[in-house]
N, C-alpha and C positions, 0 to 999 in steps of 0.2 A: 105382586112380587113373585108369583108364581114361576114366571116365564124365567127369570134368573136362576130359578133352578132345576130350570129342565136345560136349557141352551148353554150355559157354563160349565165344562168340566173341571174345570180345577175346585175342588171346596172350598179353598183359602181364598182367591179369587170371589168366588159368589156371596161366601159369609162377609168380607169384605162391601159386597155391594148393597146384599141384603142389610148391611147394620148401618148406611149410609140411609138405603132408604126408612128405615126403623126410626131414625136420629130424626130425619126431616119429617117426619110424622109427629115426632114428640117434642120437636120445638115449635110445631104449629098450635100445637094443644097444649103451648104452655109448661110440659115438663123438663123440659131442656132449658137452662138460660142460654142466653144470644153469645156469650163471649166462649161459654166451652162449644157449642155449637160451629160455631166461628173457627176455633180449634181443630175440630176433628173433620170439619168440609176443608178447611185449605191441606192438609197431610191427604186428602182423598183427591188433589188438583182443584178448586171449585173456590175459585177467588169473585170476592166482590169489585164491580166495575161501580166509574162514576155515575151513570146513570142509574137509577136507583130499581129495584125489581128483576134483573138480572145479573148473569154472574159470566167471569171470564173463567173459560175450561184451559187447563193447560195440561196439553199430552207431553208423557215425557217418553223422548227420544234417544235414549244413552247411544252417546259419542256422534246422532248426528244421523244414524244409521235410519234408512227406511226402506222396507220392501216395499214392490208396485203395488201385491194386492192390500199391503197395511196403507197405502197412502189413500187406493180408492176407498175403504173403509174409510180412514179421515173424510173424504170426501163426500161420501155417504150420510156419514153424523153430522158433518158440518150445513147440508141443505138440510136434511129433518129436524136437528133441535136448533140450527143457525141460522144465517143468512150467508151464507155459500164463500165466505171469504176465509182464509186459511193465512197465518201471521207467523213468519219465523222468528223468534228468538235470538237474543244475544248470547244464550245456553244451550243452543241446537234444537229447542222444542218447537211445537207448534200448539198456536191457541186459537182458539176460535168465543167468540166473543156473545154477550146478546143470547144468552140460554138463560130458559125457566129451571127455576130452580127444583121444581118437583120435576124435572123431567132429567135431571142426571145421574141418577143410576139405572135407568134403560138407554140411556146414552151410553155410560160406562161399559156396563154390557153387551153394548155394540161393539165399541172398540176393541172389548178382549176376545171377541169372534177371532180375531187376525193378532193376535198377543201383543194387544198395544193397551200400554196402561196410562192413568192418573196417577197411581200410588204416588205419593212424596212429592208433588213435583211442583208443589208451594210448601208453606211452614215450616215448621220448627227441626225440618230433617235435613235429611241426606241429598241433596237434589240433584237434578241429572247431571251424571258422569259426564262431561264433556271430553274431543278430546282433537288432535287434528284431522281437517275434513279429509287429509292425503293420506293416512293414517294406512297403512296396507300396499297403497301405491308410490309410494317416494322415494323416487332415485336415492335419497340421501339417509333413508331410515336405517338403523343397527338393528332392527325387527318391528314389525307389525304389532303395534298397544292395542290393535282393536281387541284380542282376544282377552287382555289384562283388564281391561276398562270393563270388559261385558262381566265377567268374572268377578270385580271388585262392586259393580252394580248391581249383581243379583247376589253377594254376598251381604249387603244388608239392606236391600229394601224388604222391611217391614220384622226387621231386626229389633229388638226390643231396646234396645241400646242405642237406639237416633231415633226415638219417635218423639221426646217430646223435651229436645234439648233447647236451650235459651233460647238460640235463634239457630238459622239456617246453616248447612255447612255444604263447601261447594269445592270440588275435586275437579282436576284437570289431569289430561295424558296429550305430553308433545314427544312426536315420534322422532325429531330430531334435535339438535342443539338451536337451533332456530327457534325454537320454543314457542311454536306457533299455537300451543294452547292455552301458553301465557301466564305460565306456571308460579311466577310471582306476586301472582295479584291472586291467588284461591287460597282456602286455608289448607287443602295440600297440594302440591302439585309434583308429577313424577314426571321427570324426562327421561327417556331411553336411551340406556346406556350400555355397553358391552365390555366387562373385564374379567382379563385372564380365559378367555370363552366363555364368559360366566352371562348371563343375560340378567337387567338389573335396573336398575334407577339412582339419578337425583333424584334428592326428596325437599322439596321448599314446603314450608309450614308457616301456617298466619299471618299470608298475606291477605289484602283485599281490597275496595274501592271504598264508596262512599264520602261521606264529606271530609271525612279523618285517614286517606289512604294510607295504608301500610305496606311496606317489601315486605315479603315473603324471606323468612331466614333458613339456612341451609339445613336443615333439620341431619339429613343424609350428602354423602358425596356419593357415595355406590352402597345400594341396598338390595340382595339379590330375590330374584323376581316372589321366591317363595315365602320373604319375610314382608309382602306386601299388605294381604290383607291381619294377618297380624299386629302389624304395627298402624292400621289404620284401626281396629277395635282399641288397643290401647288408648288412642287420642281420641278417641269417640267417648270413653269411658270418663276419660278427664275430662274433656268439656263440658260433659253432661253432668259433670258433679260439679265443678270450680267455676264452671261460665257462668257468668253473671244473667238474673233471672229477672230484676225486677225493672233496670233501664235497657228497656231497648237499644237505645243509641251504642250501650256499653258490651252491648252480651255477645258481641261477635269474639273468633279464634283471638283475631290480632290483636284486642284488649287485654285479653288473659293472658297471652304471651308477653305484651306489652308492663303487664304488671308485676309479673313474678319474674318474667327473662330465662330465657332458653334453658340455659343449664337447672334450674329448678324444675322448669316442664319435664326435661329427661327424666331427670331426680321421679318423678311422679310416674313417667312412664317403667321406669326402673321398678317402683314398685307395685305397679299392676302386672304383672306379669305372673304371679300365682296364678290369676280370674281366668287367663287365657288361656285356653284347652289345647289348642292349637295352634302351636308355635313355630310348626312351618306350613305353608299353604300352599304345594304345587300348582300351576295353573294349567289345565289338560285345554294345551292348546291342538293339538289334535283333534280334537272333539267339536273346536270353532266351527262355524258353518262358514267357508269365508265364499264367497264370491265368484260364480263359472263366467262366464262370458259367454253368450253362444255363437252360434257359430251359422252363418248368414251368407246368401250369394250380396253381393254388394249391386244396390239399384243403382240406375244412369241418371244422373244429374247435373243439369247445365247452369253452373251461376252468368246470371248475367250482370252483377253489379261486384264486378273484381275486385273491386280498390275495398269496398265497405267488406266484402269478404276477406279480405287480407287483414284488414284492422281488425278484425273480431278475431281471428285466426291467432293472430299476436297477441291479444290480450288474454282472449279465453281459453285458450285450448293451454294444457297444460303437460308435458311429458311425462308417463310410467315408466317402472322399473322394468316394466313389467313388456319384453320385446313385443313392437307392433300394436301394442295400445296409446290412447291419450284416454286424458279426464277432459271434461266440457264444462266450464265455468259459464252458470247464469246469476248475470246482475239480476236481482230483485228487489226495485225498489221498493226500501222502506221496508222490505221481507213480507209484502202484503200479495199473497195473487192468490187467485181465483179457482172453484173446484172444475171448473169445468175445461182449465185448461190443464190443471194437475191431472186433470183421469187421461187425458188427452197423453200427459208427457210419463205416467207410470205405462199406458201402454205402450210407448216408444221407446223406454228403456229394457221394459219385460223382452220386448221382439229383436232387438238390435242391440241391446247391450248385455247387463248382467242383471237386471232389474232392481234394484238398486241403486238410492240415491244419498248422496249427504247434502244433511244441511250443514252450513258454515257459522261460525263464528261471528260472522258479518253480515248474517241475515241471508244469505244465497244458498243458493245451492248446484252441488256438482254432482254429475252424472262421469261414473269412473266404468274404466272398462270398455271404451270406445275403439273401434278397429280403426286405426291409420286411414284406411281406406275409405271407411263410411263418413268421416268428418264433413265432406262438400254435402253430403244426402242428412247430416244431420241440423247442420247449418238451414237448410231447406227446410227441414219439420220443426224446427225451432223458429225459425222466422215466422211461421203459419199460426203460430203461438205468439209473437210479440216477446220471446225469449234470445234475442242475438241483440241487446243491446252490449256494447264494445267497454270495457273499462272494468271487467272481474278483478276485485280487492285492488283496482287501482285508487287514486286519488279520487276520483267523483264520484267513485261508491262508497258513499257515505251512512253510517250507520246512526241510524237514531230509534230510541225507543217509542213507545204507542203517546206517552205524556197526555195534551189535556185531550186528548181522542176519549180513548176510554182509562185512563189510569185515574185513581182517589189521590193519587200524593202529587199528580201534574201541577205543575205552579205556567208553565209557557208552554207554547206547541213545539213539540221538537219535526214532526214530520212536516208541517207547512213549511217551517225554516229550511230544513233538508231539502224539501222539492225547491225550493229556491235556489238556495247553493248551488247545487248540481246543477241547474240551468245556468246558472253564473260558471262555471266552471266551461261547461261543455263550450257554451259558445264563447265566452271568452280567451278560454285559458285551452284550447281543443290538444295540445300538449300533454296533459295531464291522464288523455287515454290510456297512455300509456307506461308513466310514471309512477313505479312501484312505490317509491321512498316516501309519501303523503297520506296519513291518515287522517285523517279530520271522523269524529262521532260528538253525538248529540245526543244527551239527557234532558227529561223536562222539569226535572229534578234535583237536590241533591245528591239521591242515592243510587245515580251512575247507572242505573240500567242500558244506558245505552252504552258507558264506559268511557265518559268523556274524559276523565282525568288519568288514561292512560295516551292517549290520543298525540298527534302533534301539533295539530289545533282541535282544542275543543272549547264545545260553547253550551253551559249549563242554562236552563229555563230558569228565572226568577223577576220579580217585581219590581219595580223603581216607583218611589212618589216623587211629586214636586211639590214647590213650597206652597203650592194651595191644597194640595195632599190630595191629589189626583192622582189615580194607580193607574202604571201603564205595564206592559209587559217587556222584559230586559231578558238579557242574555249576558253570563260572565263568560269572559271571554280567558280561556287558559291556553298555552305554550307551552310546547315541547317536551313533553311527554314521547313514550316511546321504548317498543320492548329490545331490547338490545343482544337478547339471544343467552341462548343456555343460564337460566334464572335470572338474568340480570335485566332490571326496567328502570325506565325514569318515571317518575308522575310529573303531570304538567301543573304549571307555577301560574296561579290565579293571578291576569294581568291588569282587567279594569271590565269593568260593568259598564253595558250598555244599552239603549234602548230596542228592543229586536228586530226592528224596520233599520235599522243603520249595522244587524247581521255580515247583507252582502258587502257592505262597503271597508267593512273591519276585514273580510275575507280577501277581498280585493287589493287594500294594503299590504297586508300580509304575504299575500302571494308575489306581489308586484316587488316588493325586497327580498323578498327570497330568489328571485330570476335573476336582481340585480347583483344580490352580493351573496350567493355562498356559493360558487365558485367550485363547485363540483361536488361538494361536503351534503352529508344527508341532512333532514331538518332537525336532529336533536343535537349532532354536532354544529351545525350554523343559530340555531338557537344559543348552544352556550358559549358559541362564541361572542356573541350578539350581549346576551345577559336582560333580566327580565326589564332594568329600567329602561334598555332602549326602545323595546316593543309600547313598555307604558306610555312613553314621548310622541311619538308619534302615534297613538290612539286615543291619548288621552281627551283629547277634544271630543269625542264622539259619545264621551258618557252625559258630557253637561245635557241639564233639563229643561235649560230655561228658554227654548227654541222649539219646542215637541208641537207637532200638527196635528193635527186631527188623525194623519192617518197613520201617526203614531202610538193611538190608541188602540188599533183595531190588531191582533194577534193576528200572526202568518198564516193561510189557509182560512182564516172566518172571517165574517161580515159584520158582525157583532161589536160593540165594544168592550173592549175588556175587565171582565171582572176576576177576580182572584176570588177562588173557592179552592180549598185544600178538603180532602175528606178522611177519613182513619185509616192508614195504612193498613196492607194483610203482608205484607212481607215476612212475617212472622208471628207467632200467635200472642195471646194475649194472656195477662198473667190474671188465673180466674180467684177471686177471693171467696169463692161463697164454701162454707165450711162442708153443709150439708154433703154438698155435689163432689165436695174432694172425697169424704169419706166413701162414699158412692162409688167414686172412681179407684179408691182404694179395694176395695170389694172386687170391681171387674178387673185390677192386676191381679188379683189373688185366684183369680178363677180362671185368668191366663196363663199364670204360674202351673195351674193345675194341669192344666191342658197341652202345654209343653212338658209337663213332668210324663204326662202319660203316653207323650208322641217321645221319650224319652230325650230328648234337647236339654240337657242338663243346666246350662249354660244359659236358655234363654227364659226355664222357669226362674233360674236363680236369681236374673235377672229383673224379673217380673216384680220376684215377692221384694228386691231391693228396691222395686221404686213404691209399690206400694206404702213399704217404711218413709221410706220419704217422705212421700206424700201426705200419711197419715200426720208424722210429725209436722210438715207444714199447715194442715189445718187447725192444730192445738194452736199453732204458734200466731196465727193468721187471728184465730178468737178472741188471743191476747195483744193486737195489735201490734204485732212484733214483726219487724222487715225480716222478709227472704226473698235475700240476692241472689243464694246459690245453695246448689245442697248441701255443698260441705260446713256454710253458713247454722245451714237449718239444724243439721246435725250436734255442731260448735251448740248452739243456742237452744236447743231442746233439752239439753245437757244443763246448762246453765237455769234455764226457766224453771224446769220441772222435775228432773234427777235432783240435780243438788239441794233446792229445797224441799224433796222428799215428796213432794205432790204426788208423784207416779214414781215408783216402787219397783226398780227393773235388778236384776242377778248379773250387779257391773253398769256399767253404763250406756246411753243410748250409742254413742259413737262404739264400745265394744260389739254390741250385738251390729249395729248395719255394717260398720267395717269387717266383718268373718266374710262377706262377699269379694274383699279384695285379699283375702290370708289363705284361703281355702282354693281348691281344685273344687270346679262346679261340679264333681260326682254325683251318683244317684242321690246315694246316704245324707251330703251335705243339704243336695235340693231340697230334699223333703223334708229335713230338719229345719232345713232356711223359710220356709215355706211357713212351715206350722206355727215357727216363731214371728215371722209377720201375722198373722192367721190373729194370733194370740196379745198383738199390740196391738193392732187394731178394735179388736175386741175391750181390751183395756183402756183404751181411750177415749173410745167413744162414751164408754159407761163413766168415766170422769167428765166429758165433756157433759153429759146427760145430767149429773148431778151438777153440775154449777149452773146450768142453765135452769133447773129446777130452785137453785138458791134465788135467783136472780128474780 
């Protein structure tokens, strides 16, 4: 572990990698258990895959953004600890799949050579900032969110206040009313808005996907730009105490919103507002690094295939604000390519463009910053790559997530379906190049990774038996879904289940009435005109079982016949009961506290020693086999358990002493009081806990 700390300069950074490799040391030897282990590799990117002995690495990307020499760096780690394949995200990241697992923090270390990190970018945090891939470039934006986004993501990664909340929390930035970051379906999402010259945001709160989607509710109509990170500590603070701990299915924003109802959330955020030190946050966007272009004789290039030049030219190429530039849309199917055409295409953008590339939303990626002129000469180095396929976020770029590839929670293949579709599309329906209005995505799952129940057709992975209770592989088929612009979204209406070999043929109905009858109408407007029984009517037939063939069995993309294996989710971390190991973990908040008290960060010792309390109190309660759903739970019932029958002896109550973190200005003076007094409980409980175990 040497090398990490000669080769990294940031210390936070190295200590970081060094306590990842420390962890995987002491979970081999037995002193770690598997599920806090499990905990602290996914918060560090390092997710386990279906195959068993290896792990999926997920770099995070905030808003999308990658320089040339950060991408050859990816490309670099992904041939040494991978196999040379590189997967974009429905999040803007990239992951690379098939790593040993004792070999990821000299990976890591690799990739912070070029300032690209893991941090967060699985668990129970803050996960990458997403935000429009046009985001700097768009004719239509009131300003540029990259600099707000970068700002708002290095504002709390590795923030003491999003490390180890119920579950995940996921932020978007759309830079116009189009809300092409899709600010309704995140638990916050900010659109860019401009009043009074004031520069600012919508603000949509708790929304999300998965099996139970939820809209996102207006939290803001205009909030200006410096009450941004502000009011995103606030709702950090409350999830992390009120979100629900102990059901995953439950512990997301949009259930805690869902249970208590906006005007109480305010209420809540109303009264955090002592804890917060900083309660305006200018964001020095001056300081942004945005984007040169350089500046190039333009090469002679003759296309010889016009018409295929022309169609790519219409779908991909896309207009700047920006006089005498375009952006260059590439389809990437599936968001799966290859390093060795990535070094290929970071060099092409370093030399001729601004070196800089984003990834999209939909799995692609765009190269901005393109001179008017070089478009024919770019077309030509992109074809030499297998990168000029025609149909950027049209209809036949289809987005689906990794499913039973390498996902644990795959239930059906979404990428074999996908390569299907799209063949069905292209050659059938050759139309669709160029028709924006059609989104179709594909999950292999319930939990929407690929984001099918925003979609306008989407089609979830799942099982079907029949009556001799043979499993085959099915797909629910949903309609009409669709973001509608400046926070406003439809989710799509589950229509009928089907078997996934009769996929194309649902797809093809579908389409084939859509040509017929909507009549100039987009697809969520001919949808509800339509209404969901008539779609049922004529598909219904395609779900019965009692007709299935043989090659009905075999799932899209394999040879195999299908078997259903579901394996433990990592979406989120896992809630650890073992008493020992909280206390334990109580101890290292309290020597975090310390270490921010002395970097003087008032705010993130105070922090610290508040989860420590926590935590302490959840292992009492954890001993006594008492549920904890949430902290404010634990606190309610520590109270209950052990204050009022006198067992532990506190000056007022347990909820007196951790709530002075939400009453107080995090000062020097409070810290180190807050601090000692955690210091002081934990010490007191343990030695209670010490003596019942000794009665026992």
């Amino acid at each position: 572990m040497q090398s990490f700390r000669t080769e990294i300069e940031n210390p936070i950074v190295e200590k970081d990698i060094i306590e990842l490799a420390n962890k995987i040391e002491q979970f081999h030897n037995g002193k770690v258990d598997e599920e806090k282990f499990r905990s602290l590799r996914l918060a560090r990117g390092v997710y386990g895959q279906r195959q068993e002995g290896v792990q999926m690495i997920r770099i995070k990307l905030p808003y999308g953004k990658v320089l040339s020499n950060q991408l050859r760096r990816i490309c670099e780690v992904s041939d040494e600890y991978s196999r040379g394949r590189l997967h974009i995200t429905t999040r803007q990241d990239i992951q690379i799949h098939y790593v040993d697992l004792n070999r990821t923090p000299e990976l890591w270390a690799e990739l912070e050579r070029d300032q690209v990190t893991l941090r967060e970018a699985c668990g129970n945090t803050v996960r990458n900032v997403t935000a429009s891939e046009t985001a700097g470039i768009d004719p239509n934006e009131p300003f540029d969110v990259s600099p707000y986004a970068d700002a708002l993501f290095r504002a709390f990664l590795r923030n003491p206040i999003c490390q180890e909340m119920g579950r995940k929390f996921k932020v978007s930035f759309s830079g116009t009313d189009e809300d092409t970051g899709l600010s309704y379906m995140h638990d916050l999402g900010f659109i860019a808005k401009i009043q009074n010259g004031e520069r600012g945001f919508k603000v949509m709160l708790g929304g999300g996907l998965g099996s139970q989607p939820r809209h996102a509710d207006v939290l803001y109509g205009f909030l200006p730009s410096d009450k941004m990170i502000p009011l995103m500590e606030g709702v950090l603070r409350i999830f992390d105490r009120h979100g629900e701990r102990k059901s995953r299915a439950k512990a997301r924003m949009k259930f805690l919103i869902k249970d208590i109802g906006l005007e109480a959330f305010k209420e809540l955020l109303e009264a955090e507002q002592s804890a917060i030190v900083n309660k305006s946050v200018p964001i020095d966007i001056d300081s942004y690094k945005e984007s040169i272009p350089v500046q190039v004789e333009v090469p002679e290039v003759e296309i010889t295939d016009q018409e295929t030049f022309n169609l790519w030219k219409t779908s991909n190429v896309i207009p700047q604000k920006q006089e005498g530039y375009v952006a260059i849309g590439i389809k990437v199917l599936l968001g799966d390519f290859y390093t060795d055409k990535a070094r290929l295409l970071a060099d092409l953008v370093e030399k001729y463009a601004a070196g800089e590339l984003r990834l999209s939303l939909r799995q692609n990626i765009l190269i901005p910053f393109v001179k008017e002129e070089l478009v024919p000469f770019f077309y030509q180095e992109l074809k030499k790559l297998c990168f000029v396929e025609a149909g950027y976020n049209k209809a036949i770029d289809i987005t689906a997530c990794p499913g039973t590839d390498t996902c644990n929670l795959g239930i059906a293949s979404s990428t074999g379906i996908a390569e299907e579709l799209e063949r069905v599309i292209k050659t059938e329906y050759p139309q669709y190049l160029k028709k924006e209005d059609m989104v179709i995505k594909i999950s292999g799952c319930m939990n929407s990774c690929g984001q099918h129940t925003m979609a306008n057709i989407g089609f979830q992975g799942m099982s079907i038996r029949t009556k001799d209770k043979l499993v085959a592989p099915a797909l629910q088929v949903l309609l009409g879904g669709g973001n509608l612009g400046d926070g406003k979204g439809r989710f799509a209406d589950k229509v009928v289940k089907i078997p996934s070999r009769r996929g194309p043929e649902a797809l093809r109905r579908i389409l084939n009435d859509f040509e017929a009858n909507a009549a100039g109408k987009t697809f969520v407007e001919y949808y509800e005109g339509k209404g969901e029984k008539y779609f049922y009517e004529f598909l219904t037939d395609l779900s019965s079982v009692d007709n299935l063939t043989q090659q009905d069995f075999i799932d899209w993309g394999n040879e195999e016949e299908y078997v259903k294996a579901i394996g433990v989710g990592e979406c989120a971390g896992v809630v650890i009961d073992l008493i020992a190991t909280l206390f334990l973990e109580s101890e290292e908040k309290i020597e975090n506290a310390k270490i921010s008290f002395e970097n003087e960060v008032y705010s993130d010792a105070a922090y610290h020693a508040y989860s420590s309390l926590v935590n302490s109190a959840k292992a009492m309660l954890l001993a006594e086999k008492k549920k904890t759903n949430s902290h404010a739970a634990i606190i309610k019932q520590f109270d209950e358990q052990f204050v009022e029958s006198e067992k532990i002896n506190l000056e007022g109550t347990f909820a007196d002493l951790i709530y002075q973190i939400q009453k107080n200005t995090p000062t020097r003076d409070f810290a180190l009081d807050y601090i000692k007094k955690a210091e002081l409980f934990l010490l007191q409980v343990q030695e209670f806990r010490a003596i019942e175990v000794e009665k026992a």
